[in-house]
C-alpha positions, 0 to 999 in steps of 0.5 A: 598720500597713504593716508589720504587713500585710506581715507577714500578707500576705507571710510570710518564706520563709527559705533557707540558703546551703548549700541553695542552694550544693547546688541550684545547684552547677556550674550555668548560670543565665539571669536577664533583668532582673538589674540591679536589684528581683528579679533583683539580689537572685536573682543575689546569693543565688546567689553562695554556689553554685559556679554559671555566672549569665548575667545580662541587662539594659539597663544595662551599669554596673549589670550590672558592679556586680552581677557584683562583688558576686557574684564577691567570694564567689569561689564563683559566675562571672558573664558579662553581657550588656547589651541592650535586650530590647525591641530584636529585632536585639539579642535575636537577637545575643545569643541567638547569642552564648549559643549560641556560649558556653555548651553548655547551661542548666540554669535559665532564670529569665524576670524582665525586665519592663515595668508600666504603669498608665494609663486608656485615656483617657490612652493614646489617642495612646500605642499605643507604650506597647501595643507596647512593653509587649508587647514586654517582657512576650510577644515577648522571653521567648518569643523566649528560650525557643524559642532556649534549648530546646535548650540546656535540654534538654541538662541536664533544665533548668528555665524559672521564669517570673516572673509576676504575679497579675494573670494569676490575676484578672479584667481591671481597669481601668488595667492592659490593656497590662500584663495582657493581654502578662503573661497572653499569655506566662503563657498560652503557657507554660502551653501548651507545658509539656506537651511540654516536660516529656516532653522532661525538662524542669520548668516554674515560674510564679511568680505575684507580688504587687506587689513594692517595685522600681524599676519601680513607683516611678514610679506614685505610687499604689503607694507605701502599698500593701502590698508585698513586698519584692524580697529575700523574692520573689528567696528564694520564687522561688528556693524554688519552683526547687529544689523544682520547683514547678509554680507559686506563688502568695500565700495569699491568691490563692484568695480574691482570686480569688472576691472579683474574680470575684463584684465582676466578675459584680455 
């Protein structure tokens, strides 16, 4: 019966190596988060393109199996880089090192992410979680942006925002530390697109429903909902950034979306 709901819920977007070989080819990716769930599955899609992925993520191993796989392809070349996001100093070497290593980006796909779901009254002795959720979710991929706009607009580039429908629906309960650093970035973006577009670059965000990753598995109360999995957001994702969408959202946001504001004003 899951099944079937996902079928109705996330229909599949399908895309061929070629579209993506012609998009991509000679250029310079960034994908934060791209160990594991969506952005191993966005770096293996771009493997068929004779591109440059700059990948990013906590664990060094994982990020060396991943540029394997890809690299086996012999189209894409990869570079990694290991770090914790959530570190400032570390974001700071690495944006330096970037600066140094590459004359400029064409796509910067902003997917590293941290979700929590947890009561209030089970947090008031954890405002760590508050500051690190923030740290992952806000500070890090506007820390990334504002150092990577130069290298952006050098290409006409691209800044694909993976984000989440909560930013679309009304505050609910359990969520507020993740809701609140998903909506501050997904806020600030928004802000700034209009200059950055009359810079020559395009703006993507990406409104994702919950997806089957790594980062859900510890929160038991995901495992019978309806989700998506990380290879059809990894293909809609990518979908949205050749086409150079404004944003993507699910079918069924619009009506979420009535649904949570009436149940909210009852």
């Amino acid at each position: 019966m899951n099944q079937l709901v996902e079928a109705l819920l996330f229909p599949k977007t399908s895309l061929n190596e070629r579209q993506i070989a012609k998009a991509f080819n000679k250029k310079t990716i960034l994908i934060s988060g791209a160990s594991s769930g969506i952005g191993k599955e966005m770096a293996f899609l771009f493997a068929n393109a004779t591109c440059h992925l700059l990948l990013v993520a906590r664990d060094h191993e994982r990020l060396d199996e991943v540029k394997r796989v890809v690299e086996q392809k012999q189209n894409a070349t990869v570079s990694i880089y290991a770090l914790d996001l959530r570190d400032e100093l570390a974001r700071e070497h690495f944006l330096h090192t970037i600066k140094k290593e590459t004359d400029g980006i064409d796509v910067l796909l902003s997917n590293a992410g941290l979700s929590i779901r947890r009561s209030i009254y089970e947090s008031l002795d954890r405002f760590h979680d508050v500051k690190r959720t923030l740290n992952i979710n806000y500070e890090a991929p506007v820390m990334i942006v504002m150092s990577m706009l130069p290298l952006l607009e050098k290409r006409g580039g691209q800044i694909v925002n993976v984000s989440t429908i909560n930013c679309q629906l009304p505050p609910m309960p359990h969520f507020a530390a993740y809701q609140a650093s998903k909506s501050a970035f997904d806020t600030w973006l928004r802000s700034v697109t209009p200059e950055v577009k009359k810079r020559g670059m395009n703006v993507t965000s990406i409104y994702l429903p919950l997806v089957r990753t790594p980062m859900i598995a510890p929160t038991t109360h995901y495992e019978k909902m309806p989700a998506m999995s990380p290879e059809q957001a990894a293909i809609k994702i990518i979908d949205a950034t050749i086409k150079q969408k404004k944003c993507y959202e699910p079918w069924w946001l619009t009506f979420a979306k009535l649904y949570s504001s009436r149940k909210v004003n009852l």
